[in-house]
N, CA, C and O atoms as CSV, one atom per row, in Angstrom:
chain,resi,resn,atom,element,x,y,z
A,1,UNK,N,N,3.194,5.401,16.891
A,1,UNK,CA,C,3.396,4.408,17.905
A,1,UNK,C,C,4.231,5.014,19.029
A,1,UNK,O,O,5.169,5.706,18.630
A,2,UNK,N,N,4.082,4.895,20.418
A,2,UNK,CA,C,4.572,5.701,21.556
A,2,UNK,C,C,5.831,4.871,21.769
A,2,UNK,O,O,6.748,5.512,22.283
A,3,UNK,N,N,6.154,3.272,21.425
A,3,UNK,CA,C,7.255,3.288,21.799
A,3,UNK,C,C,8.072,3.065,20.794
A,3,UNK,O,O,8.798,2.072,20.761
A,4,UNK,N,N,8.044,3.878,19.960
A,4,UNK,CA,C,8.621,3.947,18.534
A,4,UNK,C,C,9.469,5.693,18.480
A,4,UNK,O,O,9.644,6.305,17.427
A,5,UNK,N,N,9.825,6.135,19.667
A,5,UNK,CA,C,10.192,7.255,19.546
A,5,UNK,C,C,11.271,7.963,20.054
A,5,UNK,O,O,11.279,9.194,20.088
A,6,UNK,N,N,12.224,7.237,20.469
A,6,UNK,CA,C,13.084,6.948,20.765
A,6,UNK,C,C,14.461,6.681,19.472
A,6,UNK,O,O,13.705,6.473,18.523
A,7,UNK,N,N,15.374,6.603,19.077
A,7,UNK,CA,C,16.356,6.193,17.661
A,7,UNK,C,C,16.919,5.167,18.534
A,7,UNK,O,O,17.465,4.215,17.976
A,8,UNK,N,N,16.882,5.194,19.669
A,8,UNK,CA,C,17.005,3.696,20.435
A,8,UNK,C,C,16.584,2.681,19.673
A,8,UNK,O,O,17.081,1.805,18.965
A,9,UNK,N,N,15.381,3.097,20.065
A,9,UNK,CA,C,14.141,1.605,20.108
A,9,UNK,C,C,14.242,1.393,18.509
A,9,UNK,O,O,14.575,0.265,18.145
A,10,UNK,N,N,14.045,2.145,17.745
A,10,UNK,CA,C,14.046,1.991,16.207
A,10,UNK,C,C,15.505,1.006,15.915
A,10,UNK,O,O,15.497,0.284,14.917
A,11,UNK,N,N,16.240,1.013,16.460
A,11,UNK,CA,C,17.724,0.619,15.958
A,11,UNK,C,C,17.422,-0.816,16.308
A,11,UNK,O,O,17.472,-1.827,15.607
A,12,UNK,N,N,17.071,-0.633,17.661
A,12,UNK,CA,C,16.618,-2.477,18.072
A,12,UNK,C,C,15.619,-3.328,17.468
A,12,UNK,O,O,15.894,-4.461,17.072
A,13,UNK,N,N,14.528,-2.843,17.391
A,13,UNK,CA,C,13.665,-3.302,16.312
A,13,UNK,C,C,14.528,-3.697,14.901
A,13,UNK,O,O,14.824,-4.771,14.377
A,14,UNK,N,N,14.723,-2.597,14.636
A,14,UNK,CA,C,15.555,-3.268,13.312
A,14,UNK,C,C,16.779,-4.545,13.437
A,14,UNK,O,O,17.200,-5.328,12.584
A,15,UNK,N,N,17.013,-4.423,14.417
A,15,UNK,CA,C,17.985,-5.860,14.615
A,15,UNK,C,C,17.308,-7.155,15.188
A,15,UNK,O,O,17.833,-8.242,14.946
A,16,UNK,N,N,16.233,-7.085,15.892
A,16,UNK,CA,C,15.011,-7.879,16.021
A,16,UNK,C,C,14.775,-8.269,14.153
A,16,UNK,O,O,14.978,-9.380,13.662
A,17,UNK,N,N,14.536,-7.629,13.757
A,17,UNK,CA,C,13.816,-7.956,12.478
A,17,UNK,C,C,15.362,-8.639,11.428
A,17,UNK,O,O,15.482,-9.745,10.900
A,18,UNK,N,N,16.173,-7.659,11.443
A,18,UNK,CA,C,17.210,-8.635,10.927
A,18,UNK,C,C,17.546,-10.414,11.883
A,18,UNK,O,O,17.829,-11.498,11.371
A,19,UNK,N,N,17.375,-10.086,13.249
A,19,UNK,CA,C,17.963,-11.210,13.800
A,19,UNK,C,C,16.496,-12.240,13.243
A,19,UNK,O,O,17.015,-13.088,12.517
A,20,UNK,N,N,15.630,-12.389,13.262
A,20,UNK,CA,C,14.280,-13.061,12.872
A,20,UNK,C,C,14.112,-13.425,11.454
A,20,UNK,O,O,13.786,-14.604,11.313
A,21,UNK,N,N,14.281,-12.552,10.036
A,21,UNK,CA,C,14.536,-12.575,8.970
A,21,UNK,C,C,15.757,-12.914,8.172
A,21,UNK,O,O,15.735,-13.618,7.163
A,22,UNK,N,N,16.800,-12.379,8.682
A,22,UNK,CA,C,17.963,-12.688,8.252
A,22,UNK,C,C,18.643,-11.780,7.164
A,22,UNK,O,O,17.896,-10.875,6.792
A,23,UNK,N,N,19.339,-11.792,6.826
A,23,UNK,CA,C,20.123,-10.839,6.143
A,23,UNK,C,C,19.652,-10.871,4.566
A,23,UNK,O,O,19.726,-10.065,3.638
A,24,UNK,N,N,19.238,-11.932,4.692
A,24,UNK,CA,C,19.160,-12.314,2.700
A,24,UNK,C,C,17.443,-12.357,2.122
A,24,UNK,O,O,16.999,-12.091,1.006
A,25,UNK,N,N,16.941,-12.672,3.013
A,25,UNK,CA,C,15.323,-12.548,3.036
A,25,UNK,C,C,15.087,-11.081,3.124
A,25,UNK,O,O,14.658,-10.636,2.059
A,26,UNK,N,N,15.258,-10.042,4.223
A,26,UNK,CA,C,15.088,-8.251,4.048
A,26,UNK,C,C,14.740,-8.037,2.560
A,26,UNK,O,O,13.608,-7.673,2.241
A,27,UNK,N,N,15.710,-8.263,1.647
A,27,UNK,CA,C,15.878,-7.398,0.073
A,27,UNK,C,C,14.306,-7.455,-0.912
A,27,UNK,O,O,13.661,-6.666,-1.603
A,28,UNK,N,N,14.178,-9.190,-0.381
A,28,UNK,CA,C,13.485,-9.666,-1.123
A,28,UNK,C,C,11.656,-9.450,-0.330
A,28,UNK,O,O,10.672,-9.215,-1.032
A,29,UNK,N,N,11.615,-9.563,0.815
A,29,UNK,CA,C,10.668,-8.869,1.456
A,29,UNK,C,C,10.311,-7.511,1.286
A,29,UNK,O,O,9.093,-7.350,1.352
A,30,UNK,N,N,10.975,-6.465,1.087
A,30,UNK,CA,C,11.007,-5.231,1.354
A,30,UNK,C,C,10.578,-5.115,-0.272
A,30,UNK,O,O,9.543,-4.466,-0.424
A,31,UNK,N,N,11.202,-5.641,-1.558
A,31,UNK,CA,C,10.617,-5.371,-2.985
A,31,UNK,C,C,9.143,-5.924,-3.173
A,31,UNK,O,O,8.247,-5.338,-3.781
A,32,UNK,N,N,9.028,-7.470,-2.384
A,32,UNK,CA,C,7.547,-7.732,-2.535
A,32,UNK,C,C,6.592,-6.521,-1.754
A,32,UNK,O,O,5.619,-6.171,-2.422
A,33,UNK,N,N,6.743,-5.915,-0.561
A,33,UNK,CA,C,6.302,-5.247,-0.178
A,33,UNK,C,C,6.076,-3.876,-0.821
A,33,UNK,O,O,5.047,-3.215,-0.683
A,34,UNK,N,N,6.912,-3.600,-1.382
A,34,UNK,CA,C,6.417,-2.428,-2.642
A,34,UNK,C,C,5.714,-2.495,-3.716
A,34,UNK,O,O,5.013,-1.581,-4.147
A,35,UNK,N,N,5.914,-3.995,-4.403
A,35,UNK,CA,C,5.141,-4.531,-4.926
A,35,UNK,C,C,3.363,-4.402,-4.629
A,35,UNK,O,O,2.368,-4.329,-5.350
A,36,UNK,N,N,3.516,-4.413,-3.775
A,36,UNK,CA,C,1.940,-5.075,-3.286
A,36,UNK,C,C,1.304,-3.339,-3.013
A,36,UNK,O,O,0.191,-2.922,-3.335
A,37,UNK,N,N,2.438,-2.559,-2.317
A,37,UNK,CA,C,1.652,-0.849,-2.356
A,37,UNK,C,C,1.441,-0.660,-3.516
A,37,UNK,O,O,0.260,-0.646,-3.864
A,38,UNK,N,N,2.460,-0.453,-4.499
A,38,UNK,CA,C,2.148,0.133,-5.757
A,38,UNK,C,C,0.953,-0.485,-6.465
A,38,UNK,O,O,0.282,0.268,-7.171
A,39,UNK,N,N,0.647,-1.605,-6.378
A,39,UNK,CA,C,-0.412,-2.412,-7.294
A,39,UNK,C,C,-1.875,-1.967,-5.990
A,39,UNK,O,O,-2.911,-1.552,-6.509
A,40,UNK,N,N,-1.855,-2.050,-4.892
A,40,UNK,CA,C,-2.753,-1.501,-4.096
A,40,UNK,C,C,-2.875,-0.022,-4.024
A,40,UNK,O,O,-3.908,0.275,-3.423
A,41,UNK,N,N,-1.988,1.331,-4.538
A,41,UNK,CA,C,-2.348,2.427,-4.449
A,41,UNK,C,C,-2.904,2.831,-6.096
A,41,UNK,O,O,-3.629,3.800,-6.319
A,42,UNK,N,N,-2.412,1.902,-7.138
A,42,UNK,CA,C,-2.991,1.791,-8.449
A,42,UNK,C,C,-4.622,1.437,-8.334
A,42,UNK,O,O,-5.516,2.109,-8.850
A,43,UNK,N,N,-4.741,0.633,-7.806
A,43,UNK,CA,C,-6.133,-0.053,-7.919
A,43,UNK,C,C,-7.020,1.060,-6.833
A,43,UNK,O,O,-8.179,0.645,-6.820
A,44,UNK,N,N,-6.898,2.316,-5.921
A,44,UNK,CA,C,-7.627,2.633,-5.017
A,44,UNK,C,C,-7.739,3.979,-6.234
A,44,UNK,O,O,-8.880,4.392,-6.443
A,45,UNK,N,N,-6.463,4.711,-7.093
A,45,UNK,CA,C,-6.580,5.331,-7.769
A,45,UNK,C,C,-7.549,5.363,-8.941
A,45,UNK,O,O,-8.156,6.422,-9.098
A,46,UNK,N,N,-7.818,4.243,-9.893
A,46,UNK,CA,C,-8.529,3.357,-10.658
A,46,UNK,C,C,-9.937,3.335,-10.092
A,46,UNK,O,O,-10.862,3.700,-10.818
A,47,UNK,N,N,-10.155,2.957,-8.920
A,47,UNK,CA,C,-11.486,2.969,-7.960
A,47,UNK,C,C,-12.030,4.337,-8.015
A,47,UNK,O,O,-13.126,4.549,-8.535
A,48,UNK,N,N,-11.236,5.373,-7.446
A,48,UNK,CA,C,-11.710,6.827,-7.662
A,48,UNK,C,C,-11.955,7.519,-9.225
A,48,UNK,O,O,-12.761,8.419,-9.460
A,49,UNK,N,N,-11.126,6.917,-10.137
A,49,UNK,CA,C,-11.853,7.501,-11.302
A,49,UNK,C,C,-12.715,6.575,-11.868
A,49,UNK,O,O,-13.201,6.854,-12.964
A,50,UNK,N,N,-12.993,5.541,-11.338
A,50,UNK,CA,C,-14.149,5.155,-12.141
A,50,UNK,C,C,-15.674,5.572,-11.306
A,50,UNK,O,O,-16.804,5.213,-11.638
A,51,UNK,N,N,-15.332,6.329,-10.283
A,51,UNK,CA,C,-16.787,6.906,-9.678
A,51,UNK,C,C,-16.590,8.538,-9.825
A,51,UNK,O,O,-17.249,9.290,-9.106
A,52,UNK,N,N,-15.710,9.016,-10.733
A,52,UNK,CA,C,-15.803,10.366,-11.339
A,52,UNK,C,C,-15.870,10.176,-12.872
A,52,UNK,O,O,-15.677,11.265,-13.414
A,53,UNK,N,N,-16.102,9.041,-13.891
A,53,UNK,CA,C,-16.863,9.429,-14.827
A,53,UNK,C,C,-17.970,9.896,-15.073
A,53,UNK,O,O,-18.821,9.021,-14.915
A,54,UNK,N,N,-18.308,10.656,-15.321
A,54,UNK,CA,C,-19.658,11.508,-15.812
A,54,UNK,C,C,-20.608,10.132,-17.073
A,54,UNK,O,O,-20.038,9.435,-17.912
A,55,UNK,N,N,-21.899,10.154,-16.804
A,55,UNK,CA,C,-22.680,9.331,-17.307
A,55,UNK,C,C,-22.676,10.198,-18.964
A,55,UNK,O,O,-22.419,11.376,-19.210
A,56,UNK,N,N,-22.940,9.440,-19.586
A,56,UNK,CA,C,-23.267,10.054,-21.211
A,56,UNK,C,C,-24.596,10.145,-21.662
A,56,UNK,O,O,-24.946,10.577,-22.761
A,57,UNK,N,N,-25.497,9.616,-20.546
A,57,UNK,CA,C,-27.342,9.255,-20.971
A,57,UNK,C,C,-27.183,9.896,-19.380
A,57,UNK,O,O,-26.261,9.894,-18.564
A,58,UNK,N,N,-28.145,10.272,-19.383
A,58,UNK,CA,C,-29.788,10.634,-18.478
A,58,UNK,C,C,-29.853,9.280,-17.772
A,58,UNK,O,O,-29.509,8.436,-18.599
A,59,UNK,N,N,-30.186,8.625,-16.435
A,59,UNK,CA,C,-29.966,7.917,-16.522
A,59,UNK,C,C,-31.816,7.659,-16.044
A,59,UNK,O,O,-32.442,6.604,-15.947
A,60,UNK,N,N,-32.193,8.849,-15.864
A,60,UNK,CA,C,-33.632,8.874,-15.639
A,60,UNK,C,C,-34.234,8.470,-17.081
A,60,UNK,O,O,-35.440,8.225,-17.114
A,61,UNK,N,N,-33.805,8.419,-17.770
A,61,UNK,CA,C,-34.411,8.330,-19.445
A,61,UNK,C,C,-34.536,6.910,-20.092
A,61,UNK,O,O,-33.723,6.009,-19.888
A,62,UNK,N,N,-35.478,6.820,-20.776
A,62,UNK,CA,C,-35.464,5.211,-21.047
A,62,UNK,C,C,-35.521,5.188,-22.422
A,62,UNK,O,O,-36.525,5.785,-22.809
A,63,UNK,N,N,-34.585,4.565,-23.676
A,63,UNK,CA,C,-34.295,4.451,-24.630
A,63,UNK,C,C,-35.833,3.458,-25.358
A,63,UNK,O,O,-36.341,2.439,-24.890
A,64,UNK,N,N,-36.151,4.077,-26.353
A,64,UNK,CA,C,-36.963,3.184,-27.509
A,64,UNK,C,C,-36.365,2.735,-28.482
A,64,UNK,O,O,-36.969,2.078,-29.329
């Protein structure tokens, strides 16, 4: 972000976000928010190995 580059602008934002949220809401925002990566970088991980199991049949082959 271009106006994110500055330790200015970062400091103000963050007091924007405290002044808007409040001091006691942050803790509890910021754990749900990890919450929700970890269970979303689990499930994209999970996604990729279940399209690298290897088949156990032929799948061209038709069972009698």
């Amino acid at each position: 972000m271009p106006f994110l580059r500055e330790p200015s602008h970062i400091l103000l934002l963050l007091i924007v976000v405290v002044i808007l949220f409040g001091a006691k809401r942050l803790p509890d925002s910021a754990r749900s928010l990890g919450k929700s990566m970890r269970i979303f970088k689990s499930e994209m991980k999970e996604m990729k190995e279940d399209g690298k199991k290897p088949e156990d049949k032929d799948p061209g082959s038709v069972e009698k």
